[in-house]
N, C-alpha and C positions, 0 to 999 in steps of 0.2 A: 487480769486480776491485780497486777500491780499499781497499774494507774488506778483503778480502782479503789484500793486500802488508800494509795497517795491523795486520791479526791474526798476519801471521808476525813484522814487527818487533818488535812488542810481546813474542810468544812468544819472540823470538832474546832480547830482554834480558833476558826473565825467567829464561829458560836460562842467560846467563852468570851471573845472581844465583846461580843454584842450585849451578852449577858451584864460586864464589866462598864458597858455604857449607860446604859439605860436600868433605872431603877425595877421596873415590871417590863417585862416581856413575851408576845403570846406565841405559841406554837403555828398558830396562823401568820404572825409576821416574820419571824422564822423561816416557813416553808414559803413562802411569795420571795424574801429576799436571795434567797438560795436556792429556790426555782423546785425544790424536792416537793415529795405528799407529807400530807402533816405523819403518816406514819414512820418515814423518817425522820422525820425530828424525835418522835417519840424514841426511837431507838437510839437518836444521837447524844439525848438527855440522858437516858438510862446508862448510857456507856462513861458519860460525865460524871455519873453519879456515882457509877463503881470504879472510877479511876480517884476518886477519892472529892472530890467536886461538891461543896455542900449548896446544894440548889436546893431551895422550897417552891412548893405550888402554892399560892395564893387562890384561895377558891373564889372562881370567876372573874378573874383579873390575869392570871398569867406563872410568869415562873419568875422567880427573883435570887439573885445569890444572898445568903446570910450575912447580915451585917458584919461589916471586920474584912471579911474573905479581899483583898484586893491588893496588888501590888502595891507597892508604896507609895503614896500619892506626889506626882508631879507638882512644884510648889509654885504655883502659877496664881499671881492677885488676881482679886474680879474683872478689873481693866485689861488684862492683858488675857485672859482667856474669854472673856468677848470680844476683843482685836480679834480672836484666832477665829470666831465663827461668824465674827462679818466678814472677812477672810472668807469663810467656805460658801457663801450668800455668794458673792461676788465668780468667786468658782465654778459655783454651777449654772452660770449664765453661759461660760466656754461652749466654743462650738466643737470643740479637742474630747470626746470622751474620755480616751485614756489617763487627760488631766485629771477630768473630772473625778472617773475612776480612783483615780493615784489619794489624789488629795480629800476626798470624803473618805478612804478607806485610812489615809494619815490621820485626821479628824476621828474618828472614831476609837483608834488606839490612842489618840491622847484621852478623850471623854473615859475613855475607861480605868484611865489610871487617877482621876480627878477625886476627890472626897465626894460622898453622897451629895451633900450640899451644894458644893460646886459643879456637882454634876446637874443635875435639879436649875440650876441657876443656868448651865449652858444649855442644855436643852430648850428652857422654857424662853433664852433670847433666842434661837436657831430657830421656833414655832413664830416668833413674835417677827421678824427681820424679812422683808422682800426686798428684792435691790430687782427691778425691771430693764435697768440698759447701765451703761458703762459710759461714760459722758465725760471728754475730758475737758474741768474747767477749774478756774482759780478757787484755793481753798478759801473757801468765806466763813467759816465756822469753826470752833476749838470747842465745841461743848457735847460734841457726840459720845465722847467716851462716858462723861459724868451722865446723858441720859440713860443710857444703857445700867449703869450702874444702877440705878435710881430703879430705872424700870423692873429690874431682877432682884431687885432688893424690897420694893414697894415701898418708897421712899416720897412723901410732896415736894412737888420742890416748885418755890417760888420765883418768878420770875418778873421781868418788866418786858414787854413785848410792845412791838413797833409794827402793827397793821400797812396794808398797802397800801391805807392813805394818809399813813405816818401820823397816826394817831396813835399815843401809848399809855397804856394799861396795866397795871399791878394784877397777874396771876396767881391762882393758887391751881395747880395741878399734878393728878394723877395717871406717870404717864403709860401706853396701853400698847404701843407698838410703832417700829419704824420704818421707813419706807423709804424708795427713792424712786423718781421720774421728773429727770432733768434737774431735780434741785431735792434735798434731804427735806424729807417732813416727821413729825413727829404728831401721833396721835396720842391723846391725852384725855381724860376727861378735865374738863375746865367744870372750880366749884364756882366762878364768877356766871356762867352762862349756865351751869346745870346740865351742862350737856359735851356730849365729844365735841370735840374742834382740831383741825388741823394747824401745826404750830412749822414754822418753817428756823430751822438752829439759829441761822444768819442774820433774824431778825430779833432774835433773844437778845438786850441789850446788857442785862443783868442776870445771875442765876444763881438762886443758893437749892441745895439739899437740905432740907428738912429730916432731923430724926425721928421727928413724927411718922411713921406708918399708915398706908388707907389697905381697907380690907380690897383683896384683889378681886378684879374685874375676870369672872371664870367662864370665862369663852374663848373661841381661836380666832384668830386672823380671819377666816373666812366664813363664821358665823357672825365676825361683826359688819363684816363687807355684805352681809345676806340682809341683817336687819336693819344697817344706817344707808346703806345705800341702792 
């Protein structure tokens, strides 16, 4: 009985983390992450809610904490809190789960202490970021931090780019996600071509951000990979 109260409190804090990271959350990804029936969670939410815990149901979308409700927000700029979740891209490539373990559950107590915004903003680089192998090679690029920026921000950003047969070009691009296999790419859509293209940092010779905004491209990583490739 004792381990038992010690496995639900443990799970009740884990729940308010998760709550605390993620702007909507469903009782079905709840009960998968924490391996219970969704009728536990129902119980686990009601026990949040009477320990004083202002949770809303969003009808047909989930459960969300009330705006405000969060501890103080850790004061982390754009640049350095997408550091942390290329950081966690990289991580769960280990072959170590307990790392893994350790450091997505570290990750998640910072997202939850982050502003709405900023939350929103890590989340949607963590959906957008694949890192496929670990490759140790000389740093050819300083411009990853500002795509990311860009990217999370929905920011054009102009560039002069140098093709692999060193031919170069004045871009205007919207960029959509990033990747790594053997060398960093960055996907974009390009308005000079009208179309996605793969952009590689190290061949960027030039780069400004743009305060211009483009309307974002509302799809995931793996719905683009369905339909471009």
């Amino acid at each position: 009985m004792v381990n038992s109260e010690l496995n639900r409190l443990s799970r009740l804090t884990a729940i308010l983390v998760q709550f605390q990271t993620k702007r909507v959350i469903t009782a079905t990804d709840l009960s998968h992450k924490f391996q219970v029936s969704k009728r536990t969670i129902y119980r686990d939410v009601k026990a949040l809610e009477k320990a004083g815990i202002p949770i809303l149901t969003e009808e047909g979308k989930g459960y969300t904490l009330m705006e405000g409700y969060k501890i103080p927000p850790v004061m982390f700029t754009d640049k350095q809190a997408n550091a942390l979740i290329l950081a966690e891209q990289l991580v769960l490539k280990s072959n170590d789960s307990s790392f893994v373990k350790d450091y997505s559950e570290a990750i998640d107590k910072i997202k939850s202490i982050l502003r709405y915004g900023d939350k929103d903003k890590a989340n949607l680089l963590a959906d957008r970021t694949q890192y496929n192998q670990v490759i140790a090679q000389e740093r050819n690029s300083n411009n990853l931090s500002d795509l990311q920026n860009a990217l999370t921000n929905y920011n054009l950003v102009k560039i002069e780019y140098t093709n692999k047969e060193n031919a170069v070009t004045s871009r205007l691009i919207e960029p959509f996600a990033i990747l790594n296999s053997e060398n960093w790419y960055l996907v974009a859509w390009c308005r000079l071509r009208n179309a996605f293209r793969f952009f590689r940092p190290d061949r960027i010779q030039k780069m400004e951000i743009l305060s211009e905004q483009f309307e974002p491209h509302n799809m995931t990583l793996q719905e683009y990979f369905d339909k471009y490739h």
